[in-house]
VEXDREN-2710 file (C-alpha; in Angstrom, 1 decimal):
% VEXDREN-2710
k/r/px/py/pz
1/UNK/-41.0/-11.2/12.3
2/UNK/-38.2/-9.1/12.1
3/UNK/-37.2/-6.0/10.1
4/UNK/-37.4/-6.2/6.3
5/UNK/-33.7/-5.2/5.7
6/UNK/-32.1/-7.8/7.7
7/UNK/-34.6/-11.0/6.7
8/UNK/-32.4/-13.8/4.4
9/UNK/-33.3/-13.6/0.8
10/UNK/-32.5/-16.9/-0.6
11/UNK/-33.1/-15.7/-4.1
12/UNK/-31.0/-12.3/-3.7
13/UNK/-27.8/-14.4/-1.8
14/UNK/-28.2/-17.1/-4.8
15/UNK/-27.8/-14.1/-7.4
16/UNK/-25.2/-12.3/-5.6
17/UNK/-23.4/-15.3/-4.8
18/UNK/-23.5/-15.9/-8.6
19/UNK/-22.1/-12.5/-9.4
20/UNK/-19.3/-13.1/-7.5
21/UNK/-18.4/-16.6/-8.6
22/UNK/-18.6/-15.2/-12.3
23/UNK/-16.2/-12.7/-11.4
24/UNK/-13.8/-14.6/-9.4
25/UNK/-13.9/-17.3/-12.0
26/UNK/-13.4/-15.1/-15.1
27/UNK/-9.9/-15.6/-17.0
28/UNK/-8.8/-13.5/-18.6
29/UNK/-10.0/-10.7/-15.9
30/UNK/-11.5/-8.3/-18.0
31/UNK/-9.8/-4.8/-17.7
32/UNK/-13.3/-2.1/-18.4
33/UNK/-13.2/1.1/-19.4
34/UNK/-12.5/3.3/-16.2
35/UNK/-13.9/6.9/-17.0
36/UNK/-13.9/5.9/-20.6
37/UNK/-17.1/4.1/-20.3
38/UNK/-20.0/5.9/-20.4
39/UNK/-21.4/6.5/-17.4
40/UNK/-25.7/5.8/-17.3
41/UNK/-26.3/9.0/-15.0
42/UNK/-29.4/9.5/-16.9
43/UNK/-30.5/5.9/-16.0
44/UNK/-29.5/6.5/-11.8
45/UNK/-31.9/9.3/-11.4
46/UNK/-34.6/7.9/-8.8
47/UNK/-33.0/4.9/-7.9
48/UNK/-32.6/6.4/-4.1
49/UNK/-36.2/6.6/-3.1
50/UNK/-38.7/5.4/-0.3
51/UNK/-40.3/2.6/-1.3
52/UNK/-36.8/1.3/-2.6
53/UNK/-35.9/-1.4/-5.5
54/UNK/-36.2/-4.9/-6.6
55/UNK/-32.7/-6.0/-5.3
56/UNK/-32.3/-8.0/-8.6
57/UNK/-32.5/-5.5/-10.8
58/UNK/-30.1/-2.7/-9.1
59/UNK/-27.7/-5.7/-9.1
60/UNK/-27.8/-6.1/-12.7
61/UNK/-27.8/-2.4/-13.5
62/UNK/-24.3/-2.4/-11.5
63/UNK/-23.3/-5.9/-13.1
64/UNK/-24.2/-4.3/-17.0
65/UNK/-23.6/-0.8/-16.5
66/UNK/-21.5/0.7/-13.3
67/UNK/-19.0/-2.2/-13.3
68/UNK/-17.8/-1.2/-17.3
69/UNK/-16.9/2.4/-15.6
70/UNK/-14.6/0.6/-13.1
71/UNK/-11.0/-0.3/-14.6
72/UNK/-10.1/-3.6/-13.3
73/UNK/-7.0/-3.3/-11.1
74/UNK/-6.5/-7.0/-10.0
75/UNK/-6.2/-7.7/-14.1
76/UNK/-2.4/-8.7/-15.4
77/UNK/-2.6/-6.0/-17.7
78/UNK/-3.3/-3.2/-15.1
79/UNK/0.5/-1.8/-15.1
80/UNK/-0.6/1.6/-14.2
81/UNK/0.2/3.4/-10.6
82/UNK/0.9/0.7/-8.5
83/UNK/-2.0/-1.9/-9.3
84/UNK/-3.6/-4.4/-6.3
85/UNK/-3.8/-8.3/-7.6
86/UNK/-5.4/-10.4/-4.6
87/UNK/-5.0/-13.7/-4.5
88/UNK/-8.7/-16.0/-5.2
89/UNK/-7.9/-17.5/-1.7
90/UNK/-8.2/-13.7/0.0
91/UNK/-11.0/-12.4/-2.5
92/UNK/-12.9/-15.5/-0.7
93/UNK/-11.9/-15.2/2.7
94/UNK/-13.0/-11.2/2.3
95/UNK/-16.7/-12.5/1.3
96/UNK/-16.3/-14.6/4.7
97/UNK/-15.1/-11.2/6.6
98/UNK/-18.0/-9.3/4.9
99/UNK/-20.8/-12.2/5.8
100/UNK/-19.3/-13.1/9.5
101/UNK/-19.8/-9.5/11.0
102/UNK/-16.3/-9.7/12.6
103/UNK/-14.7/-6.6/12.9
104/UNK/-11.1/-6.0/14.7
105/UNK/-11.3/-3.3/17.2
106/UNK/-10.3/-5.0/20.2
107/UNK/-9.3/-8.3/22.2
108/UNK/-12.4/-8.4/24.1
109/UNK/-14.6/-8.3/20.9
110/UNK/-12.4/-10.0/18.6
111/UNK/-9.7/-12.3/19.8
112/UNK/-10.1/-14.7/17.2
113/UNK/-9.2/-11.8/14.7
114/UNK/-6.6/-10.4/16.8
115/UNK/-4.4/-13.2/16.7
116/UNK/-5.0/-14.6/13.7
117/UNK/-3.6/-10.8/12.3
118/UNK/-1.1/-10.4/15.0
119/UNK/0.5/-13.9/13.7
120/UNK/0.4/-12.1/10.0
121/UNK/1.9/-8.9/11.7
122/UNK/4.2/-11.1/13.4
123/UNK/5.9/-12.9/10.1
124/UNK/6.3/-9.2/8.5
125/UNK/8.1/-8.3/11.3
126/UNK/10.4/-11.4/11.5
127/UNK/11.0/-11.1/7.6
128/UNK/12.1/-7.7/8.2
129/UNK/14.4/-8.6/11.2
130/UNK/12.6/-6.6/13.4
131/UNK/13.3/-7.7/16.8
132/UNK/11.0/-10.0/19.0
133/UNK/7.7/-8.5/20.4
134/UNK/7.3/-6.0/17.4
135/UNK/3.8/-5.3/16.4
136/UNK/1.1/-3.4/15.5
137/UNK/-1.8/-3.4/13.5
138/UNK/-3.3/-3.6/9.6
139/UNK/-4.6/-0.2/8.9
140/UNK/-6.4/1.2/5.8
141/UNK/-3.6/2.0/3.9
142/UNK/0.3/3.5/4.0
143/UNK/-1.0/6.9/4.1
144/UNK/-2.6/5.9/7.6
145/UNK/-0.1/3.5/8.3
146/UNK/2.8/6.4/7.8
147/UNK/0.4/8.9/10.0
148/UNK/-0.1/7.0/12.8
149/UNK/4.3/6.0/12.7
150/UNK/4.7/9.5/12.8
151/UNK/2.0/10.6/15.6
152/UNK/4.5/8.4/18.0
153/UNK/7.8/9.2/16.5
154/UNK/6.5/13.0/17.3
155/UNK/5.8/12.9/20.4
156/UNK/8.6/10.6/21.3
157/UNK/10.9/12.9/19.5
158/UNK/9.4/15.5/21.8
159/UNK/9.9/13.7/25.0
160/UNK/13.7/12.8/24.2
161/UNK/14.3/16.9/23.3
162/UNK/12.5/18.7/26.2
163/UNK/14.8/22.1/25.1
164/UNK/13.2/21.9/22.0
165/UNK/9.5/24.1/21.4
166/UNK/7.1/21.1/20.7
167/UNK/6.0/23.1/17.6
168/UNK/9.6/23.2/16.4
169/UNK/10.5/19.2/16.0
170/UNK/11.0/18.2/12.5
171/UNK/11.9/15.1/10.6
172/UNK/14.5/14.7/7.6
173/UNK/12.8/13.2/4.8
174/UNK/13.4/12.8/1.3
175/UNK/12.2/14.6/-1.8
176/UNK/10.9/11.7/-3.4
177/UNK/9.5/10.4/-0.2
178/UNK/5.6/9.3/-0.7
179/UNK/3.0/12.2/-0.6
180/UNK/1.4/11.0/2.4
181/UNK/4.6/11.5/3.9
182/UNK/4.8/15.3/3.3
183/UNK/1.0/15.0/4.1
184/UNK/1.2/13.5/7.4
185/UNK/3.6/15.9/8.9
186/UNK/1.7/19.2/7.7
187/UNK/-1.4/17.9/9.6
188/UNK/0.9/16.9/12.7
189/UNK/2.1/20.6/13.2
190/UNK/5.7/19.1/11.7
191/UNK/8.2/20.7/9.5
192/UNK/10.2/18.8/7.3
193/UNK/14.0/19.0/6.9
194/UNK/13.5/18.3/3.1
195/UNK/17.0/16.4/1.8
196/UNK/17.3/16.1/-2.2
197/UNK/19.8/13.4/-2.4
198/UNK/21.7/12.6/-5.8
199/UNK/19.9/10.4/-8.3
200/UNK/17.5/10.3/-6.0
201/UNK/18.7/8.1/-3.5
202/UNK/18.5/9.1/0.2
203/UNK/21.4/8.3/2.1
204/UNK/23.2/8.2/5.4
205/UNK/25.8/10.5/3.6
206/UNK/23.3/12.9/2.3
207/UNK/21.2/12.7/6.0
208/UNK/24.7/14.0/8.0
209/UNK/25.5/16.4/5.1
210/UNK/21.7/18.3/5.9
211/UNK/22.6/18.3/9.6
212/UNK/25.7/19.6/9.5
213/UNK/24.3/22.2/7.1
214/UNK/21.2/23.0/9.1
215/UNK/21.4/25.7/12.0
216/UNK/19.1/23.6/14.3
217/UNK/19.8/20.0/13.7
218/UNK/18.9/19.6/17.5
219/UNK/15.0/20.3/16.4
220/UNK/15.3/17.0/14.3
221/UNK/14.4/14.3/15.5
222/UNK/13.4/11.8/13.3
223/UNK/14.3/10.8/10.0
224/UNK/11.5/8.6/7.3
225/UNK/13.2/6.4/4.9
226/UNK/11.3/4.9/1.4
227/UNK/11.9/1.2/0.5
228/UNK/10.5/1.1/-3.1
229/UNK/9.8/4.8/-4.0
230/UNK/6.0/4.6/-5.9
231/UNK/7.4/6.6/-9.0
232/UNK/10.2/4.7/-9.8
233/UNK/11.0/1.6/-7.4
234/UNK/14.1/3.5/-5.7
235/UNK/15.4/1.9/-2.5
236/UNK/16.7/4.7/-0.1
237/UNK/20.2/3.8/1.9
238/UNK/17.8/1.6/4.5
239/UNK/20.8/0.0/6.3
240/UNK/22.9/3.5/6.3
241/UNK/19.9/5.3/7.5
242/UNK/18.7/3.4/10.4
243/UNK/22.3/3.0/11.1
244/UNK/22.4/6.5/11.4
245/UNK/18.9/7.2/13.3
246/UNK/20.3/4.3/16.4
247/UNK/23.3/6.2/16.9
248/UNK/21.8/9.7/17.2
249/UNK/18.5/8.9/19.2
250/UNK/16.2/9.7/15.9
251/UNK/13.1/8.0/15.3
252/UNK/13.4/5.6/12.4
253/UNK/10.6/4.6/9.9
254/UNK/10.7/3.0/6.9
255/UNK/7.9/3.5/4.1
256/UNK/7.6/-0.1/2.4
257/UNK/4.1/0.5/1.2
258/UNK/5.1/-0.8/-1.8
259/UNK/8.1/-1.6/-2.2
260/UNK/8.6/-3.3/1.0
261/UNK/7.1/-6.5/-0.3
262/UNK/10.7/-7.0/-2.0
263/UNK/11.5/-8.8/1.6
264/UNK/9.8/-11.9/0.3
265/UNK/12.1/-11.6/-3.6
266/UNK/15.5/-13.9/-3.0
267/UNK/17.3/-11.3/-5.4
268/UNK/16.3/-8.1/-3.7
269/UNK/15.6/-8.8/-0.2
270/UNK/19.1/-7.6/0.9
271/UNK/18.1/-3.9/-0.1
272/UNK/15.9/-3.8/3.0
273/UNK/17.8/-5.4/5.6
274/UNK/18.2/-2.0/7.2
275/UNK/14.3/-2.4/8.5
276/UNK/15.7/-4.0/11.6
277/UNK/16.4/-0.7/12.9
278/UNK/13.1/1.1/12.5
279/UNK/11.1/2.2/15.1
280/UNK/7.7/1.6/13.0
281/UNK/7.5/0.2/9.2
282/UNK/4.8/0.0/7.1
283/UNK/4.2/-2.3/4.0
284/UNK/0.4/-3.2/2.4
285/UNK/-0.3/-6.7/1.6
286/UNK/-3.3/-4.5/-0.7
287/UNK/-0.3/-4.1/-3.2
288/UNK/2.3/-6.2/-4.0
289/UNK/1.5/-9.2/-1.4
290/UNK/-2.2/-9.9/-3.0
291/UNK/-4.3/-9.2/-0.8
292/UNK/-7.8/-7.4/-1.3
293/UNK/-7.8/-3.1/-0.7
294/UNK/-7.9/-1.9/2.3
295/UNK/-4.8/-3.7/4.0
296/UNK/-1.6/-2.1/5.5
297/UNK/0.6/-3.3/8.0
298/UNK/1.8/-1.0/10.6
299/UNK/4.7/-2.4/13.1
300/UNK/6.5/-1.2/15.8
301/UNK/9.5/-2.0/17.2
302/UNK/8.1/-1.4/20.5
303/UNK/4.4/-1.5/20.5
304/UNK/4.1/-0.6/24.5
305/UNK/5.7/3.0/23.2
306/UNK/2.6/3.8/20.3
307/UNK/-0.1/2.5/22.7
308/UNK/0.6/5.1/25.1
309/UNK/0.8/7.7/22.5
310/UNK/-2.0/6.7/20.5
311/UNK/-5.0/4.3/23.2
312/UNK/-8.3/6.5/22.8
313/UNK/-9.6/7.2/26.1
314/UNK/-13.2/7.7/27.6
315/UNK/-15.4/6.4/29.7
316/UNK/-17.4/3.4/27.8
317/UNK/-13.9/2.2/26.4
318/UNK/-12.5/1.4/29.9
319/UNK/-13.3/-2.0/29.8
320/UNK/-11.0/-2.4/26.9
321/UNK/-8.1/-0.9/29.1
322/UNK/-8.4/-3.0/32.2
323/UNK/-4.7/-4.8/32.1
324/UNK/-1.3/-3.0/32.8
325/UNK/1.6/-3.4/30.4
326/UNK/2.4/-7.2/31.5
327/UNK/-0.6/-8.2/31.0
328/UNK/-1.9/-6.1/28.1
329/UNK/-4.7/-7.9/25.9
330/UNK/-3.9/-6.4/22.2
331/UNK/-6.1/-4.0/21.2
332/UNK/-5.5/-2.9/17.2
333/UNK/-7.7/0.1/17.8
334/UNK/-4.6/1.5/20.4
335/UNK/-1.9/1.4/17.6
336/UNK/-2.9/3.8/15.1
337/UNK/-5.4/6.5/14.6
338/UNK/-8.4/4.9/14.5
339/UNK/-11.3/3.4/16.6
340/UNK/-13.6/0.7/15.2
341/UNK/-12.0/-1.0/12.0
342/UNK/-12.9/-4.4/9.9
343/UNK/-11.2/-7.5/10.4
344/UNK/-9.0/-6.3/6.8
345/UNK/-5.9/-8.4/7.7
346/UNK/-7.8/-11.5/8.0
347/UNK/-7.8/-12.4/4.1
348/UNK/-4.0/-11.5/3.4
349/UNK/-3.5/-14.2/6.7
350/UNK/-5.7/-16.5/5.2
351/UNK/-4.1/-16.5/1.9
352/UNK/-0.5/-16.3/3.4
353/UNK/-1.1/-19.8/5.6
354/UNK/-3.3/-21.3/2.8
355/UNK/-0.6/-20.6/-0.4
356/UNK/2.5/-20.6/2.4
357/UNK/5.6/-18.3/2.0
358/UNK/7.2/-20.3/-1.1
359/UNK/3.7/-18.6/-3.1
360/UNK/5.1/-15.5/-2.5
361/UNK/8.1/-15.1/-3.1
362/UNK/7.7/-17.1/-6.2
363/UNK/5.0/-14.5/-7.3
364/UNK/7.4/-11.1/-5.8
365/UNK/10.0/-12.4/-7.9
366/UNK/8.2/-12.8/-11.0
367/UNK/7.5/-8.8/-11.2
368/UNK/11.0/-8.2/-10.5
369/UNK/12.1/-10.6/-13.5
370/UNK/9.6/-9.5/-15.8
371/UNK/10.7/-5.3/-15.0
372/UNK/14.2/-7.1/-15.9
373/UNK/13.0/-8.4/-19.1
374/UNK/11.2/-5.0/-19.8
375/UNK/14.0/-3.6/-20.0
376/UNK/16.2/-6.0/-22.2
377/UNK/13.0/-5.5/-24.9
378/UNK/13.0/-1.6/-24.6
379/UNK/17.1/-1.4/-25.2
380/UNK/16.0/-3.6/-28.4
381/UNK/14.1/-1.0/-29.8
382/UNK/15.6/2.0/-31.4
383/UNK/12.4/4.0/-30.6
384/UNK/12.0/4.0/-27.1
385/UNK/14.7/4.3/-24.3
386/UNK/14.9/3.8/-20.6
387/UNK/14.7/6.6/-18.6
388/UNK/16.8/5.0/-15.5
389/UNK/17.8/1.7/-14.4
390/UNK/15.1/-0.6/-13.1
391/UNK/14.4/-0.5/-9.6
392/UNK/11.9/-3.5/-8.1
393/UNK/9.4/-4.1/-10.4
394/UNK/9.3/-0.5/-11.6
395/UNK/10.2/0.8/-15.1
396/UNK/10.5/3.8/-16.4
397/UNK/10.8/4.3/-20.4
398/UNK/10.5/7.1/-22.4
399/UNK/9.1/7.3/-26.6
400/UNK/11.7/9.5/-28.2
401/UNK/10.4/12.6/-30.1
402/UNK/6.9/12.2/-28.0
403/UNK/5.1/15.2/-26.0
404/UNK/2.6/14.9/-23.2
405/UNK/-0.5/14.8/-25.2
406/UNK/1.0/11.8/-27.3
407/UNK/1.8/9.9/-24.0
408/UNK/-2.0/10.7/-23.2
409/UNK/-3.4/9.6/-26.4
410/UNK/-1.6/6.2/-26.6
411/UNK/-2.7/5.4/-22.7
412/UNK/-6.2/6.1/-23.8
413/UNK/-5.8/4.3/-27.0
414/UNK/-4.5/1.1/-25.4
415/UNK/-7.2/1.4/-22.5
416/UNK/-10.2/1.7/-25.3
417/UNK/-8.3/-1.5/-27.0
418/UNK/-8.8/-3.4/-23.6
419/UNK/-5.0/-4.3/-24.3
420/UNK/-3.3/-2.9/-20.7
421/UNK/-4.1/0.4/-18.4
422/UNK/-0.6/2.1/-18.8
423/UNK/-0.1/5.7/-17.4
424/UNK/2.5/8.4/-18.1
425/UNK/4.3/9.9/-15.5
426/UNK/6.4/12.4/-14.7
427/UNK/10.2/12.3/-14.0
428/UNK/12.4/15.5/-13.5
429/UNK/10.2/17.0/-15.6
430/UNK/9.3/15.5/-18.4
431/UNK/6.6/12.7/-19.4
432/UNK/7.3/9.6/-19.9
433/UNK/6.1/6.0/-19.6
434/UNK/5.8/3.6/-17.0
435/UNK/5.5/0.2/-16.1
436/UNK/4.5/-0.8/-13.2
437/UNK/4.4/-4.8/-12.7
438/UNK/3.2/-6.8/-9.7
439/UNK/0.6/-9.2/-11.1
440/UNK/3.1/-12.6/-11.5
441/UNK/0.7/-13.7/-15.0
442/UNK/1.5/-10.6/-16.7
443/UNK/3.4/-11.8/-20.0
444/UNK/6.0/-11.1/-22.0
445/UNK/4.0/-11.0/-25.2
446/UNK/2.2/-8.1/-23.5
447/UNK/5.3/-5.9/-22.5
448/UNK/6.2/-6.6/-26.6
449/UNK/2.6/-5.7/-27.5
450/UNK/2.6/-2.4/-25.5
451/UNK/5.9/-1.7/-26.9
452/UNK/5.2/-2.3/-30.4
453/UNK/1.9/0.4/-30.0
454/UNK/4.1/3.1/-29.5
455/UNK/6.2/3.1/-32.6
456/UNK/4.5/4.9/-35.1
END
């Protein structure tokens, strides 16, 4: 007789199985209430004590109350911040993730994960033209993915200037660069040389005007470019930029997070075909390639380079570093800052080989339409405006005559209505609204529905 906690309930797996076919099966997805709801506190005190709880019942308490309090982001009217729509195929395989105890640390553990993701990795990194041999590993999110980029192009950066003070590298990067950019070199010791480019658009132009205009451009030594900025869908100069990074010895990377799904859109892919020259690139299939939270992609053009910077070391993880470089056995835990990690590229592979290619770019493109066709319906109405040309599947619009509290009340309005979750943002300023699309079954008659709630 073993331990309580790890026995097989039949009747709890038949009720949480239930749960979860009710919930993948529901159409439409419902959107809940967020912080809206109101949250049962009262009802939560004692339900952490020693003699513990009828399984049953804490599941239904979560099913009736808890869930309501959680805002739905996989449902097609979930245009706020950049939403995450997985596919039914990856929601499934995650349940088969969760219930297999795999995990992905290492080759010797998890081989079957490894190359099952490493295949995953590898068609990113062939989309992207990156060359032959690239990889990495899926990572939590961009934030890490962008971290761990940076870690190497740091201390490569370092090795390449040896005249330089360690503490004095920096890398040029964009105003509108993603926070985690900004965030990522203040916790590696890293200054930025911070570049506001015109309308927002970082360029190779705007990169040699900085350098020429900074006393130590030597110090630099690597450059970040965005593909897709979060607030607005703006693709940097990719092409001028890495251009610019192979001819001066800089260490390129490119921020796809978002935006870098865009590779798989026939319209748009072009924007990115600068990637081939970065050094490390991130995109998460958790966004805008359907695949359940937590899933970024982190690649390298030359993986050998990151291990070295970022293997952990120590005595019980030897075993896991027995092979030299020719005959390295891929370890995901060596490639980004992070030991022991979940198998999290394994659904976004699974729904990639089981839906094939065609399924996604046929679903990329239809946010990119539909952002298109925003904008055609907001130039339609004398009441709103946009606020810039569309960019991806971003749009940002702006209610004439509103104020910030107005923007806040119709977001709340509409999210109390169960019609969409739409957020304001803020651009050069001032508050405005904000589309942003990636689900492929968001409609038309939603965009006009939205649209229509803001005129009086």
């Amino acid at each position: 007789m073993g331990h309580q906690m790890f026995e097989y309930d039949a009747i709890l797996t038949d009720a949480v199985f239930d749960y979860c076919r009710d919930r993948i099966s529901m159409s439409p997805i419902p959107l809940d209430f967020g912080s809206l709801a109101k949250m049962p506190l009262a009802d939560m005190d004692g339900l952490i004590r020693p003699e513990g709880h009828d399984p049953e019942e804490i599941l239904a308490f979560f099913k009736n109350e808890l869930a309501h309090a959680v805002i739905s982001t996989d449902a097609p009217n979930f245009l706020a911040f950049i939403p995450n729509a997985p596919t039914k195929n990856s929601l499934l395989f995650d349940m088969v993730v969760a219930c297999s105890g795999l995990h992905g640390t290492s080759w010797l553990e998890s081989a079957g994960v490894v190359v099952a993701e490493n295949q995953a990795l590898a068609y990113l990194a062939d989309l992207a033209g990156m060359p032959f041999g690239s990889g990495g590993a899926f990572v939590s999110g961009g934030s890490m993915g962008n971290l761990s980029g940076l870690t190497v192009g740091r201390d490569v950066g370092r090795t390449l200037r040896p005249t330089v003070a360690p503490h004095e590298v920096r890398f040029a990067i964009s105003a509108d660069a993603h926070s985690s950019i900004g965030k990522a070199l203040h916790v590696l010791g890293v200054e930025p040389l911070l570049v506001t480019p015109d309308d927002h658009r970082f360029t190779r132009e705007h990169l040699a005007e900085a350098l020429a205009a900074d006393p130590h451009p030597e110090t630099v030594v690597g450059v970040v470019a965005t593909a897709g900025t979060t607030n607005a869908g703006i693709v940097d100069d990719i092409e001028g930029l890495g251009s610019f990074a192979r001819e001066h010895g800089l260490w390129y990377h490119v921020d796809g997070a978002y935006g870098g799904a865009s590779l798989f859109s026939p319209t748009h892919r072009h924007l990115l075909e600068g990637i081939r020259h970065a050094d490390s690139f991130v995109v998460d299939p958790h966004k805008w390639l359907f695949a359940p939270l937590d899933c970024a992609a982190l690649v390298y053009r030359n993986p050998t380079v990151a291990r070295k910077v970022l293997a952990q070391q120590a005595s019980y993880l030897d075993v896991l570093h027995t092979g030299d470089d020719e005959h390295y056995e891929w370890n995901p835990s060596d490639f980004a800052i992070h030991l022991s990690r979940r198998a999290r590229g394994l659904p976004f592979w699974y729904s990639l080989a089981t839906n094939g290619t065609l399924a996604y770019e046929t679903a990329v493109q239809a946010a990119i339409d539909l952002a298109e066709r925003a904008a055609v319906m907001i130039d339609e109405r004398d009441y709103v405006e946009l606020v810039r040309p569309v960019s991806l599947s971003i749009v940002l619009f702006r209610r004439k005559g509103w104020n910030a509290d107005q923007y806040t009340e119709w977001s709340h309005r509409l999210l109390r209505n169960q019609v969409a979750f739409v957020t304001p943002t803020k651009w050069e300023g001032e508050t405005v609204g904000r589309f942003a699309f990636l689900h492929p079954d968001t409609s038309d008659e939603l965009v006009r529905e939205i649209l229509e709630s803001m005129r009086d």
